[in-house]
RODO-2510 file (C-alpha; in nm, 4 decimals, decimal comma):
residues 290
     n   res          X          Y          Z
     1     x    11,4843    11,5744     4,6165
     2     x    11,6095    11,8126     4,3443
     3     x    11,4601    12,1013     4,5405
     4     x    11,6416    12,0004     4,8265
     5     x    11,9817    12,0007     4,6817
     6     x    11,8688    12,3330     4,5025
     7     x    11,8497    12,4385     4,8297
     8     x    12,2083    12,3309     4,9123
     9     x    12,4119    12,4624     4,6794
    10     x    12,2366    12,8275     4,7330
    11     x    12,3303    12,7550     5,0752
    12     x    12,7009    12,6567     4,9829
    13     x    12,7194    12,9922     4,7518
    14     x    12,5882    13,1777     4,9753
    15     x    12,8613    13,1194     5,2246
    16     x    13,1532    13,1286     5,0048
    17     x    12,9920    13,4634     4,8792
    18     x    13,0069    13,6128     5,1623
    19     x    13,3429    13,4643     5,2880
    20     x    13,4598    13,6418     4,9857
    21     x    13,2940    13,9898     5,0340
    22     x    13,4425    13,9431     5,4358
    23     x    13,8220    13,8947     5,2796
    24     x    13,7203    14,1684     5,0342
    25     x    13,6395    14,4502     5,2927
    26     x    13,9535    14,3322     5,5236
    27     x    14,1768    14,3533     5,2521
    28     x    14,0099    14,7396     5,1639
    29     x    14,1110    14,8088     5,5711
    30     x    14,4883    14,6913     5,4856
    31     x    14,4978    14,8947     5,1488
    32     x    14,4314    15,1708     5,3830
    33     x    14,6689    15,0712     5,6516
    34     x    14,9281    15,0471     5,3444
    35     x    14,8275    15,3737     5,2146
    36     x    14,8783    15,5535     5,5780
    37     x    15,2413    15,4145     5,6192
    38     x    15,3232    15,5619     5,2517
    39     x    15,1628    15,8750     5,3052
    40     x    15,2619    15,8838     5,7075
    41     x    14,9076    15,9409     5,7895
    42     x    14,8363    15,8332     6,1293
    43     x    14,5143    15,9677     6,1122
    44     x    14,4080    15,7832     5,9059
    45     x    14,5834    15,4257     6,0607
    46     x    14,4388    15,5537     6,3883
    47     x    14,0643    15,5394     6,2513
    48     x    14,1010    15,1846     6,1106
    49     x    14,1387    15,0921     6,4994
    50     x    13,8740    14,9886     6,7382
    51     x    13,8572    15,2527     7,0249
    52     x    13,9997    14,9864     7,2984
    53     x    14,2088    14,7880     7,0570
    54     x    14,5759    14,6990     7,1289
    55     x    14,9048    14,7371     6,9510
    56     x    15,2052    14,5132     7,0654
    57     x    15,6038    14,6117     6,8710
    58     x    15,7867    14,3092     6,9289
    59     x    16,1028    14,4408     6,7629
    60     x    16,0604    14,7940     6,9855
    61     x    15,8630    14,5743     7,2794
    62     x    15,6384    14,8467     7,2909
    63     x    15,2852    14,7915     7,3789
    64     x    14,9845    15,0761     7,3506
    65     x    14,6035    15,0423     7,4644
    66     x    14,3434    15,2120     7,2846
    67     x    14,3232    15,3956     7,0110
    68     x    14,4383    15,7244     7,1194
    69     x    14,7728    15,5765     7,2480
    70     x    14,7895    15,4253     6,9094
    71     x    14,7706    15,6970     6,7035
    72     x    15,0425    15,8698     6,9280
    73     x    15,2288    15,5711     6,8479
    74     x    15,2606    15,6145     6,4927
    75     x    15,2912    16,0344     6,5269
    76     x    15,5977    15,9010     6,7209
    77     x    15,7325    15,6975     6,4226
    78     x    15,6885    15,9097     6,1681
    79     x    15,8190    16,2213     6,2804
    80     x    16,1323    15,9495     6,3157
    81     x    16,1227    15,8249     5,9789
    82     x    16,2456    15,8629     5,6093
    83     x    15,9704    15,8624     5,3481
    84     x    15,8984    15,5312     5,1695
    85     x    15,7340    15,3411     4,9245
    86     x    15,5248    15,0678     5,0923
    87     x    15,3624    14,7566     4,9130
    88     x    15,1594    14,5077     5,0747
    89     x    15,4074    14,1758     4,9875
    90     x    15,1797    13,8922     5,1270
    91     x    14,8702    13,8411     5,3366
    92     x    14,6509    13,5733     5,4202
    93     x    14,2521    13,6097     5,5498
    94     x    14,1429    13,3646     5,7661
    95     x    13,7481    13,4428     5,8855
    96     x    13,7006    13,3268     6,1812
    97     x    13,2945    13,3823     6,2420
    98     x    13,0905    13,6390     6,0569
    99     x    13,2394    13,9369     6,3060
   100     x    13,5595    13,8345     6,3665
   101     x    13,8417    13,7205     6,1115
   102     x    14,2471    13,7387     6,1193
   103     x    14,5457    13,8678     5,8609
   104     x    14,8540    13,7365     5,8584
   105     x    15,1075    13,8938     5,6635
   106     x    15,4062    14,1722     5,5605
   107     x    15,5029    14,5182     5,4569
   108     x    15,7405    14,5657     5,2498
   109     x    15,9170    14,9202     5,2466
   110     x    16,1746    15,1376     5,0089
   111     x    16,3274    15,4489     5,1834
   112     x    16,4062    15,7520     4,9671
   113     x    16,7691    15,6499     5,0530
   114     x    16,7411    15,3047     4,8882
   115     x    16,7490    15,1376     5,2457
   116     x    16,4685    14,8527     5,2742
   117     x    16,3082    14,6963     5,5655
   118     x    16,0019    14,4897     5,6011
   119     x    15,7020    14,4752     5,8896
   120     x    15,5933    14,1389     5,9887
   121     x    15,1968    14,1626     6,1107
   122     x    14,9284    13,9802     6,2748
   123     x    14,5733    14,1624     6,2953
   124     x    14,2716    14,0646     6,4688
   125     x    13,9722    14,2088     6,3201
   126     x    13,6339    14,2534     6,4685
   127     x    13,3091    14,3925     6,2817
   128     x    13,1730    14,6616     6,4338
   129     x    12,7947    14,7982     6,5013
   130     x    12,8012    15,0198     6,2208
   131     x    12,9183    14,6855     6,0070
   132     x    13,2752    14,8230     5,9581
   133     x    13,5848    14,5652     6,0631
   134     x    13,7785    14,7845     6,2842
   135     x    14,1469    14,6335     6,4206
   136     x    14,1243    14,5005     6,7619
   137     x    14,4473    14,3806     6,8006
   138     x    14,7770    14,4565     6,5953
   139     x    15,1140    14,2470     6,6484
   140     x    15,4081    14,3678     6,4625
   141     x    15,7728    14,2763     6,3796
   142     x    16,0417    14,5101     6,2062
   143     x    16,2521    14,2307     5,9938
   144     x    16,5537    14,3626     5,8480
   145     x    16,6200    14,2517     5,5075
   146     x    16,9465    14,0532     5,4300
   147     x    17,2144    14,2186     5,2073
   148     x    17,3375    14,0382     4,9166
   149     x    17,6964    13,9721     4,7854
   150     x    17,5869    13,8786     4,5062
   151     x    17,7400    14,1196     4,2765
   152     x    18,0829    14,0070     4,4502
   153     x    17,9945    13,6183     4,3486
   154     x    17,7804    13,6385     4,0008
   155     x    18,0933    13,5640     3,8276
   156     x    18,0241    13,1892     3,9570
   157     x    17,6729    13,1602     3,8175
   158     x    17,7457    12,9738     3,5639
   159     x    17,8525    12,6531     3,8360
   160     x    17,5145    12,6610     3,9275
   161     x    17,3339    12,3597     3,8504
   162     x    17,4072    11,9560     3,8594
   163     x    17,7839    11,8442     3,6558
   164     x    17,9060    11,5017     3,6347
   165     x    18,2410    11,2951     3,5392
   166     x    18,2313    10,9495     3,5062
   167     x    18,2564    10,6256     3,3145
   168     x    18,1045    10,2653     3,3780
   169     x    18,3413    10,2058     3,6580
   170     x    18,3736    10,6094     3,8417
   171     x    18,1166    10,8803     3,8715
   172     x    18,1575    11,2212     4,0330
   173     x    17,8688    11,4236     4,0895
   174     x    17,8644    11,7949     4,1911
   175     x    17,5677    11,9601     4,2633
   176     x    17,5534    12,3664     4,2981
   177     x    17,2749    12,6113     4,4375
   178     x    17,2184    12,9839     4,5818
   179     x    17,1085    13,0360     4,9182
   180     x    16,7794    13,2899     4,9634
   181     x    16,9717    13,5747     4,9323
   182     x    17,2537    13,4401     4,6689
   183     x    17,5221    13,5562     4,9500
   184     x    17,6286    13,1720     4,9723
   185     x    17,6924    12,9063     4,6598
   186     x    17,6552    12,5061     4,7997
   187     x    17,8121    12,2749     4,6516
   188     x    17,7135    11,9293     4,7262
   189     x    17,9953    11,6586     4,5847
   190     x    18,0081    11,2973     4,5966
   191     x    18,2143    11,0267     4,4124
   192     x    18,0895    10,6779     4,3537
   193     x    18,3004    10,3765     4,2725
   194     x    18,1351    10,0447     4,1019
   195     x    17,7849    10,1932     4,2669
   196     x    17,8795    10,2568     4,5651
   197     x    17,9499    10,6577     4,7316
   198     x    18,2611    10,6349     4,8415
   199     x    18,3277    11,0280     4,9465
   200     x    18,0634    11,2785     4,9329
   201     x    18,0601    11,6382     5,1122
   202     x    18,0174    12,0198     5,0923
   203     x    18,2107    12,3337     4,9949
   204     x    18,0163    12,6475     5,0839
   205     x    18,1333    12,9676     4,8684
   206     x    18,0911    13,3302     4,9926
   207     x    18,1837    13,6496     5,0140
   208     x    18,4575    13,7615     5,2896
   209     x    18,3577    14,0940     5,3261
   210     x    18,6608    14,1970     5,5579
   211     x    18,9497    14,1140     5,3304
   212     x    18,7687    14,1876     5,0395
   213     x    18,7591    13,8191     4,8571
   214     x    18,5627    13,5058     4,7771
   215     x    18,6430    13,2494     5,0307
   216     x    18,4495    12,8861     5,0761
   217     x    18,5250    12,6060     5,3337
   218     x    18,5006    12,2204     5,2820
   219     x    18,3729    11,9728     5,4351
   220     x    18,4092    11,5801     5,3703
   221     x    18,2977    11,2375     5,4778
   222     x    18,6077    11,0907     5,5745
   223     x    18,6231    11,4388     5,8326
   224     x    18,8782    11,6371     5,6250
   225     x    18,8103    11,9804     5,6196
   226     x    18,9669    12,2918     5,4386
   227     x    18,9137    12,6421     5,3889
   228     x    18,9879    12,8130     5,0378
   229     x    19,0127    13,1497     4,8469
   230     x    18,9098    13,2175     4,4900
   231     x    19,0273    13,4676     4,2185
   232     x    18,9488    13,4812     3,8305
   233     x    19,1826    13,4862     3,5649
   234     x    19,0400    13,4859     3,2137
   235     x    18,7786    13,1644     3,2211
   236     x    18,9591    12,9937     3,4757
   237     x    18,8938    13,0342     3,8678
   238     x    19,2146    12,9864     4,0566
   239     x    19,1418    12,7963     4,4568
   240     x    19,4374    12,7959     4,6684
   241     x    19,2912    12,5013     4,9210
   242     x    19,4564    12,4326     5,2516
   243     x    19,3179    12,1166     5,3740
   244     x    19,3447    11,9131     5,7537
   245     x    19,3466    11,5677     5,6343
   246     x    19,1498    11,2916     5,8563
   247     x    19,4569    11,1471     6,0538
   248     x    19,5482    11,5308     6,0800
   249     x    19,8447    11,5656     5,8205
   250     x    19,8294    11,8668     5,6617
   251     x    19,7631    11,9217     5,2423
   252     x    19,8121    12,1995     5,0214
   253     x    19,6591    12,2555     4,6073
   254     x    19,5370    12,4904     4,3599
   255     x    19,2242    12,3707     4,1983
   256     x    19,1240    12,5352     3,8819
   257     x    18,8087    12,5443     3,7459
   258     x    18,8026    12,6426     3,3638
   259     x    18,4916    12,7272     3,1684
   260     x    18,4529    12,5757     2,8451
   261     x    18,0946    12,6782     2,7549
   262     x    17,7757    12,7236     2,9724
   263     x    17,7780    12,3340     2,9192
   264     x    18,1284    12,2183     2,9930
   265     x    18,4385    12,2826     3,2488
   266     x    18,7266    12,1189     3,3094
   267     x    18,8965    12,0586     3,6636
   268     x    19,2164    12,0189     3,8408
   269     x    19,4486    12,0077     4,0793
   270     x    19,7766    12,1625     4,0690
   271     x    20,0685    12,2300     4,3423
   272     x    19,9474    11,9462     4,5696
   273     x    20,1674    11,8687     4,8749
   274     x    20,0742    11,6169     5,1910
   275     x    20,3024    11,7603     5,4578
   276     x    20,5465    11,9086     5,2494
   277     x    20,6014    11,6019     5,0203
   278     x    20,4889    11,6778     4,6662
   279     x    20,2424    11,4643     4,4642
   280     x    20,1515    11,4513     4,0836
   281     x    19,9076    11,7193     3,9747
   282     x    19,5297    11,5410     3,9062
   283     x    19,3141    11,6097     3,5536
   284     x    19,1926    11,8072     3,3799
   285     x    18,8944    11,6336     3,3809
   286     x    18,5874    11,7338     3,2459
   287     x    18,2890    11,7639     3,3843
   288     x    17,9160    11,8447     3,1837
   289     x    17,5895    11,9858     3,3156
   290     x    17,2886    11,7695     3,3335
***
């Protein structure tokens, strides 16, 4: 019995051994395709292809057949293209039986002009005669990477995060994140009465690159919406809101938003009018991070 099992787990590291050599020598082949998009080589991408393999752009839809028409291929592009730094960002081995096995993952690349773009990639490999994995078939995507305002919105960092007002009876809750890029700040809202949400909604914050300012549009539950602008003064951010109430009248304010500490801001509402009749400002209140 114990020779058996013996015999089992040899077997068990035996496989996982050489699963792990098979992801080792693909990964060498993808160091090299890296290394040939840095350098521009496309010798040395063309040799890393099996002689009837296939390459498919689906950003360019270009298609070539075998390996010659490949290496023309990336002649072509790089007689086209700036010089960059390229880093293998992700990739993911999946063997699919000892001679064949597939990569999943992305490029990233720096131009000598500071520009950045990124190449999606699928790869079928195949093992060869001579024991070498050789790509049969290569699918690729240019993605373009996103810019980022974010240099136009750090200055509302410090909202990120969850802040609450409340007592026994009232709470208000507003919740704040970044999109993936940090060109948008969320803010989730809601305001509960004796337990129960009584308004809730969203403000989304961004940059407006054509006139130049931070902008962000509401949404609420009741299906008022608004649209604002934003400019600093000191601690305090200054939002002239216009807002279409549910039954359609029309509303005017300036929230403010103060800073306190990275802890603490206070809120209000200033210059509020429901179709032109004027109502008593609201706060400050203050509101604390959790």
């Amino acid at each position: 019995m114990k020779t058996l099992v013996h015999f089992i787990l040899i077997l068990a590291l035996t496989a996982c051994s050489k699963e792990s050599v098979e992801e080792h020598e693909i990964n060498q082949r993808l160091a090299l395709m890296v290394q040939g998009e840095e350098k521009q080589d496309a010798d040395l991408i063309g040799s890393l292809f099996a002689p009837d393999a296939t390459l498919i752009n689906l950003s360019a839809s270009d298609t070539r057949e075998g390996s010659e028409d490949i290496l023309a291929y990336y002649k072509e592009n790089f007689d086209e293209r700036e010089d960059a730094t390229v880093t293998l960002a992700s990739s993911a081995i999946t063997v699919k039986e000892p001679q064949t096995a597939v990569a999943v993952g992305k490029m990233d690349l720096t131009f000598s002009t500071g520009e950045k773009e990124s190449i999606a990639f699928k790869a079928l490999f195949q093992k060869g005669a001579d024991n070498v994995w050789l790509v049969k078939r290569w699918t690729e995507a240019t993605l373009s990477t996103a810019p980022s305002f974010y240099e136009q919105l750090k200055g509302l960092d410090w909202l990120v995060g969850s802040w609450t007002n409340g007592d026994d009876d009232s709470t208000f809750t507003s919740k704040n994140q970044w999109d993936k890029y940090k060109n948008f700040l969320t803010q989730s809202f809601s305001l509960d009465i004796l337990g129960q949400k009584e308004l809730f909604g969203r403000q989304i914050i961004g940059w407006d690159a054509n006139e130049e300012k931070i902008r962000s549009w509401i949404f609420d539950s009741e299906g008022g919406f608004g649209a604002c602008s934003w400019y600093q003064e000191g601690d305090s951010w200054y939002v002239p809101v216009r807002y279409t109430m549910p039954d359609g009248s029309l509303a005017s304010s300036t929230q403010i938003y103060k800073k306190i500490d990275d802890a603490t801001y206070q809120f209000s509402t200033t210059n509020r009018e429901i179709n032109g009749q004027i109502l008593p400002n609201i706060g400050p209140f203050t509101l604390t991070k959790g």
